[in-house]
N, C-alpha and C positions, 0 to 999 in steps of 0.2 A: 161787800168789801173783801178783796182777795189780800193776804200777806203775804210776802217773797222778801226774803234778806231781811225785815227787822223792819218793812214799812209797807204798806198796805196801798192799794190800788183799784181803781173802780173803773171799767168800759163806762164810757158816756156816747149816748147819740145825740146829732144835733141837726139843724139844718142851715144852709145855707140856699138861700131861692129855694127849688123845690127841690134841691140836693139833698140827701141825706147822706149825713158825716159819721166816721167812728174815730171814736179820741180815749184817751186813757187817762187818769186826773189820778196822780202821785201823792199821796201825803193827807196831811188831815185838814176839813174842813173847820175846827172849832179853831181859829186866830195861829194861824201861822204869821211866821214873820214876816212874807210878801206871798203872793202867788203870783205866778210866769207863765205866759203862753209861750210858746216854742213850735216856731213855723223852719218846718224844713224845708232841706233844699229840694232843687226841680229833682223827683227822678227820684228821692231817697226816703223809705218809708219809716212811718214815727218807730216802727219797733226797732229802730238802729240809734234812737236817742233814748230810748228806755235807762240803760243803765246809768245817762246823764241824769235823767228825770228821776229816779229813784235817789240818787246821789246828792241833787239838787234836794228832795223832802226831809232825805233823812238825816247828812249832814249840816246842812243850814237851818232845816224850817221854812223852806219856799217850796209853796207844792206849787206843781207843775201839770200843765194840760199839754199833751202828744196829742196828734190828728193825725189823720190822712187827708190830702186835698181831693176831691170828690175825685169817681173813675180811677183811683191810685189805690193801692196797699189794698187796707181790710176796709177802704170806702167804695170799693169796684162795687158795680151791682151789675155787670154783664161783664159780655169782652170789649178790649179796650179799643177796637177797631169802629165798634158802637158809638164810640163817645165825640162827643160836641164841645169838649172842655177846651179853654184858651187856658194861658198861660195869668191873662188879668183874668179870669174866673178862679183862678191859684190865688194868685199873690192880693188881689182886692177884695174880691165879695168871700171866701173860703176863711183867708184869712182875720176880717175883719166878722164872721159868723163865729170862729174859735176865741174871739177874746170876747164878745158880750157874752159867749155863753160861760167862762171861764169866772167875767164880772157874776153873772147870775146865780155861782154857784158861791161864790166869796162873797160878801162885798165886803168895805169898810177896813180893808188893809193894802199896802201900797201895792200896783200892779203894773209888773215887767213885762215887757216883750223882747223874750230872746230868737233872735232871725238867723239864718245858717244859710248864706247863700241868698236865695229869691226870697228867704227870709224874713233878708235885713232891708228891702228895697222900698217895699211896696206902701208903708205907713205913709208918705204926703197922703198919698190918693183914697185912705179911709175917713174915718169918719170921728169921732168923740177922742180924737186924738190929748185935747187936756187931760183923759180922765188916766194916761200912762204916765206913772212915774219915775221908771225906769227905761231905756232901750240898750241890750249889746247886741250887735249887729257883728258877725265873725264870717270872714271868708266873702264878706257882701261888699260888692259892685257895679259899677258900670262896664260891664269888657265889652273890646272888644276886639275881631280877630287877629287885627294886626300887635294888638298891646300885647301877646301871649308872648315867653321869650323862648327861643329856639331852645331843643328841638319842638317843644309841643307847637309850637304854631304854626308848622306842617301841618301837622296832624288836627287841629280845629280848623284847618282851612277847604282841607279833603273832607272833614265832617260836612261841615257846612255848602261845600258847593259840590263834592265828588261823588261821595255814596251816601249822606244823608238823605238828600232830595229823591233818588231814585228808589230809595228803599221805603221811604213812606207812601211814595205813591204809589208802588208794588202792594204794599203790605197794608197799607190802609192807615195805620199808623206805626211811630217809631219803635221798628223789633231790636231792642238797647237785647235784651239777654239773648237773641240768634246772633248775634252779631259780634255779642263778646264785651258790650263797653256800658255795662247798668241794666235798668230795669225797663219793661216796656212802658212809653208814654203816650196819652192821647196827639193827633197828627197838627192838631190846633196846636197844643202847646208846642210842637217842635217849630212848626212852622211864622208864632209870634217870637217865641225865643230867635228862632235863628235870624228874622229881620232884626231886632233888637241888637245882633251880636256882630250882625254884618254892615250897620246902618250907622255913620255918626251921629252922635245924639242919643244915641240906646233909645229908651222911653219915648225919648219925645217924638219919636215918627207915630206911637200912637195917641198920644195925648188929643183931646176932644174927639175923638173916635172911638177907639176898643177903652182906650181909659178915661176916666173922669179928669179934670180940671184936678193940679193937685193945690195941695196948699204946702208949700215949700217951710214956710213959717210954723204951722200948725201945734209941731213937737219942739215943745219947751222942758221936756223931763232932762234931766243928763241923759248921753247919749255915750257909748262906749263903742270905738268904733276898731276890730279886734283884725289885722291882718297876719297870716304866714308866712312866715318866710319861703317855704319850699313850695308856694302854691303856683301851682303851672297855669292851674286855669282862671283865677282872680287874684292876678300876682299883688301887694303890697300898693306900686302906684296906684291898680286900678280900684283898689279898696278907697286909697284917699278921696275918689272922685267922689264917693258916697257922702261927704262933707257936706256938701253942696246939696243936699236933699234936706236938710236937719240945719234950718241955716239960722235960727234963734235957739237954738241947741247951746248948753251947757256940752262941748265936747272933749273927749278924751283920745287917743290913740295910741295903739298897743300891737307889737310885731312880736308875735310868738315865734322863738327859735329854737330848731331842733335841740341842737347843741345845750341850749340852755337847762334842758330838762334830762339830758343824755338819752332822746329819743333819735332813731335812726332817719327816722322821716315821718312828717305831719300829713301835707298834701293837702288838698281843698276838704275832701270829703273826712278828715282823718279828726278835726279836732274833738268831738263829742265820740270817739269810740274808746272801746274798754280799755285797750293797750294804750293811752295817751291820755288818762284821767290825772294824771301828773299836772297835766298845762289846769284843769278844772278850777282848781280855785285862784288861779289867777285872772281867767276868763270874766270872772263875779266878781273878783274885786274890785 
């Protein structure tokens, strides 16, 4: 067990299929007051939720499990051009590997799943969904390109049909840091994201094929369903769609506004980082 800032912290490996994961587990194992998994967004690696996950052990007493989704962050095991990874290999099988292992390391106190994006989407489609008694879901939806509001939706439309396409078939997969807009991701995941983003119905073009059958029902914990105001790329309406996934859901709804906290700007990716820990305990409330 490592210390930093007044709360201690342990690498955990896991697997997912034959994938081997690395994740970071925040806080103490002897009876916290909840423990939380915390699935990031497509593209953003756990050590950029660290200072949430730290925040979340030390100030509340919910310790907290960070990952990487296989082939991403400190879970790469080659180059990313190598990799075979979809986007449902993210947000299903990865995701639902970081919360039995999360149960395995606690049990017997109540257990959240906080989602950030692709996050907050993908729980129908797992599995021992009873055994969650929490969900906040922030910044998570169903978009798609046309819902963006100008000016970005130029600019997700030129992603997705102008220079994304020709850049992962050049490059093998998508080069996000030559290019200037993120981190590099496997060509699978760009390529299920982008039908998803271009497709009415998001999900449902791959339901009974790349994903499993979900169970719309499944999650009955309260559900916290957390939109931004300034978010370009999963604006407010398209957060509310996520309603509809969580439909025996205890839910709640919550638009986090710059203004409100005297921050200049949130953004999609912006809510769990250092300069924005203002919005934090509103998040969890």
């Amino acid at each position: 067990m490592n210390v930093h800032a007044g709360i201690g912290y342990e690498d955990q490996w896991f697997y997912s299929g034959g994938q081997k994961l690395q994740g970071r587990f925040f806080g103490t194992y002897t009876r916290p007051r909840a423990v939380a998994v915390l699935h990031g967004a497509t593209g953003v690696p756990q050590r950029y939720y660290a200072r949430f996950a730290r925040w979340l052990a030390e100030a509340r007493n919910i310790a907290c499990l960070t990952y990487d989704y296989r082939d991403f962050g400190s879970s790469a095991r080659g180059h990313v051009k190598r990799s075979s990874a979809t986007l449902a290999d993210w947000g299903v099988h990865d995701q639902q590997a970081a919360r039995d292992h999360l149960r395995g390391l606690v049990a017997d106190v109540p257990l959240w799943v906080i989602g950030h994006s692709l996050g907050g989407m993908m729980l129908p489609f797992q599995k021992d969904l009873d055994q969650i008694d929490r969900v906040i879901a922030v910044a998570s939806g169903p978009a798609h390109v046309t819902g963006h509001p100008f000016p970005y939706r130029v600019f997700a439309a030129a992603y997705w049909y102008l220079f994304g396409p020709p850049a992962v078939y050049f490059a093998g997969y998508m080069p996000g840091r030559r290019l200037g807009f993120g981190n590099d991701i496997p060509a699978g995941v760009f390529w299920q994201l982008r039908r998803w983003c271009t497709t009415r119905g998001f999900v449902a073009t791959d339901i009974g094929t790349q994903l499993p059958m979900p169970d719309w029902n499944g999650v009955t914990a309260p559900v916290k369903v957390v939109a931004v105001r300034d978010d370009m790329l999963i604006p407010p309406h398209s957060v509310w769609g996520l309603l509809d996934f969580y439909r025996h859901a205890q839910k709640t709804q919550m638009v986090v506004d710059p203004d409100d906290y005297q921050l200049a700007s949130i953004g999609h990716i912006g809510p769990f980082a250092k300069a924005n820990r203002a919005i934090w305990a509103d998040l969890i409330a």
